[in-house]
N, C-alpha and C positions, 0 to 999 in steps of 0.2 A: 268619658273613658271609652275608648277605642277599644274594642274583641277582635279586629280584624291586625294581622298585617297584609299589607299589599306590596308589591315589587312587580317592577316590569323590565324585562330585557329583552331585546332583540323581536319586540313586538310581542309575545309572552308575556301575561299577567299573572302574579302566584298571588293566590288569594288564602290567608293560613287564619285558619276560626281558630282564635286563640285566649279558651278558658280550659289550661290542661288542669285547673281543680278542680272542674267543672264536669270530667269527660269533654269536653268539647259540647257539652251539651248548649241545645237553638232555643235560648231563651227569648223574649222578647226584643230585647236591645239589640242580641246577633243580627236576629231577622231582620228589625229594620234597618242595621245598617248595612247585613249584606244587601238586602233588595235596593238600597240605596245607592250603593259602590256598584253594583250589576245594572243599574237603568243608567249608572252616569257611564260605566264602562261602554256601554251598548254601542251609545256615539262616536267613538273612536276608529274610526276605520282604521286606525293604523296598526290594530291589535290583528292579530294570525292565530292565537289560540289562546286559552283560559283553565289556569288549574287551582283546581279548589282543595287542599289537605288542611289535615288539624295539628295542634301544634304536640309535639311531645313522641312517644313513639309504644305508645299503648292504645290510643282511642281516636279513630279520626271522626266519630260522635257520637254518642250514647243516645241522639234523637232530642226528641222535646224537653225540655226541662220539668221533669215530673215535683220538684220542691218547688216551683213556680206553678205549672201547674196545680198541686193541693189547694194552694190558695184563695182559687177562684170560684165564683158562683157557677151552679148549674147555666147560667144566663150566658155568665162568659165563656163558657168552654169554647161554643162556637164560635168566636170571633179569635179567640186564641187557634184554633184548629186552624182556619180559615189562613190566618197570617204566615202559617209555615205553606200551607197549603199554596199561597201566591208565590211565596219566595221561591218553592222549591219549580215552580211554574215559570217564572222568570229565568230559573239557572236552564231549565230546555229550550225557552224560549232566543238563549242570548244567541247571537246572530254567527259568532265565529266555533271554531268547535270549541269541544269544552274535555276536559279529562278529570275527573276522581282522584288522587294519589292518594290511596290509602294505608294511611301510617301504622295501623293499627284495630283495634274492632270496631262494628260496624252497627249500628243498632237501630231500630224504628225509625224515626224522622231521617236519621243521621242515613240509613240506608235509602231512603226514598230521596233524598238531596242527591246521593252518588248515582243513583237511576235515572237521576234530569242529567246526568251527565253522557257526553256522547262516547267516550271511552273510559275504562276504568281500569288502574294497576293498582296492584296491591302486596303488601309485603307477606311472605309466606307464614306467617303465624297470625294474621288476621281472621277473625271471625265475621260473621255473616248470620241476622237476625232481623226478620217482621217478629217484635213480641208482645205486640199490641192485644193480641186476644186473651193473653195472661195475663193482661189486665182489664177485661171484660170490655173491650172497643176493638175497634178493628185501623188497619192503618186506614189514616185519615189526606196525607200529604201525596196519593198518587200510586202509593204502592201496591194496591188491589188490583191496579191497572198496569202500571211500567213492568211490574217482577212476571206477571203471564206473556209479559209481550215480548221478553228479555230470556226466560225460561220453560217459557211453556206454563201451559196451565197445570197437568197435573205435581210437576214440581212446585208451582208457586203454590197450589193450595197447600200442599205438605207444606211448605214452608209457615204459610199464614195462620194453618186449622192448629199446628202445633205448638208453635213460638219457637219451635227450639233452632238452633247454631246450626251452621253448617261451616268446614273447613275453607281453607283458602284455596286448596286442593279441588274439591268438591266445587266450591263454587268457579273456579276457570274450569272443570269438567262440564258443568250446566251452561257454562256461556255468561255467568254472571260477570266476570272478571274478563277483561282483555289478555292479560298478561300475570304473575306473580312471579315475584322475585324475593331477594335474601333484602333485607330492611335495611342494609348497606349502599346498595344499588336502586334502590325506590329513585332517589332524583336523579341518577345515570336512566333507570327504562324510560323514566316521562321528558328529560329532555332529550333525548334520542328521540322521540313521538314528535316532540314540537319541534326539533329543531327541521323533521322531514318535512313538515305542515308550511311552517314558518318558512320555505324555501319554495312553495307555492306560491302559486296565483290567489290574491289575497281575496278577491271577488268570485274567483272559481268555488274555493273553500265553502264561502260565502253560499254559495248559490247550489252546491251539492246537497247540503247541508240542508238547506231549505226543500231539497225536491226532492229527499230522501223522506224528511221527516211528515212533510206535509202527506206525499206520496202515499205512504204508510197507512194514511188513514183513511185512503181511497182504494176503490177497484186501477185492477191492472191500467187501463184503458183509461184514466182520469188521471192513472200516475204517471201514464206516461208522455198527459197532454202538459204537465207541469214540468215534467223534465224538459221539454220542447222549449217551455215559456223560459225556465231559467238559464238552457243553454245559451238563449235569444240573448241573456243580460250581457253574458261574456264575448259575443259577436265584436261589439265596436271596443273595447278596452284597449287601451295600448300594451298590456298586458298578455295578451294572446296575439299582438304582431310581436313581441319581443321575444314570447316562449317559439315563435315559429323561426324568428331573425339567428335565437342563440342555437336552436336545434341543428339549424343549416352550417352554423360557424363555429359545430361542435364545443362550445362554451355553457358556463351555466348561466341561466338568464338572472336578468337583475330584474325583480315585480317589485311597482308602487304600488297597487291597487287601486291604478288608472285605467 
């Protein structure tokens, strides 16, 4: 049995976790097939960007599966942990950007998944929660780390030391959210995002992306020896003589990501 739908258009991949009995909740089956669908996607260069929503228009995830979770031994936790822990590693790691569209609330795993993402829209009655400590653990899938680095530390400890909600309001106040809009309009903002993305240079994307993220985790002066190396990728592309050929011929360029 399949959790996921997949669709691709115009080089756009929609990836829809789809257990709305569930909350959308990352049980083990989700995970491995999404970390499976995301390592086969990875190789595609033909893809321009990557959006992850849930299905329904209440929950784009409730986080780990805590009825799944009960089940396990003290033994297992950690491998279970560890499991969302990669997947949600993999969706930062995948090579083109990546967007969130979020349908609805937003909850522990479920929020630490949309934090691997490079942009995130969200419909204006979604909620926003790390509520991992109300339940005696802390987040485990990156969120100690992505939510300070996204809103600052003293907002993400309030967020984490208390478990509670924050608005959809509040959260594009903090920087959490890219955008928020009426839950009408959720797939009008995110393909309007890809379709600007998607009309780039598909290596460029690529390669920003890369010497942003890596950048990040470096001093000034390391960042900006990696922005050098990536620029260096886009040098010989056919790619960057067609964005300079269309520029001159007042047209819009045609990119393979050649």
């Amino acid at each position: 049995m399949s959790y996921l739908e997949i669709s691709k258009e115009n080089g756009v991949v929609w990836i829809k976790i789809n257990r709305p009995e569930a909350a959308n909740a990352l049980s083990k089956d989700v995970l491995i097939e999404l970390t499976n669908q995301l390592e086969e996607l990875a190789t595609d260069r033909s893809i321009r960007a990557l959006v992850i929503t849930g299905a329904g228009d209440k929950v784009f995830s409730a986080g780990a599966d805590l009825k799944e979770r009960r089940g396990l031994s003290p033994e297992e936790v950690p491998q279970a942990v560890k499991r969302i822990r990669d997947t949600v590693n993999t969706v930062e790691n995948f090579p083109a950007p990546t967007i969130a569209a979020i349908n609805g609330s937003v909850f522990g795993g479920g929020l630490e998944l949309a934090l691997a993402c490079d942009l995130r829209v969200a419909v204006n009655y979604a909620t926003f929660a790390l509520t991992e400590t109300t339940l005696a653990i802390i987040p485990g899938a990156g969120g100690t780390q992505r939510l300070p680095r996204t809103i600052g530390m003293p907002r993400a400890k309030e967020m984490i030391f208390t478990g509670e909600k924050i608005d959809a309001q509040t959260a594009e106040q903090w920087g959490l959210v890219n955008r928020v809009c009426e839950s009408t309009s959720l797939l009008t903002e995110v393909e309007a995002l890809t379709s600007k993305m998607a009309g780039n240079g598909p290596v460029a994307l690529r390669q920003a992306k890369y010497a942003m993220d890596l950048g990040a985790q470096t001093d000034l002066n390391s960042g900006l020896t990696i922005e050098e190396k990536a620029y260096e990728v886009t040098i010989p592309t056919k790619d960057r003589t067609e964005g300079l050929e269309a520029f001159k011929e007042k047209r819009k360029p045609q990119y393979t990501g050649e």
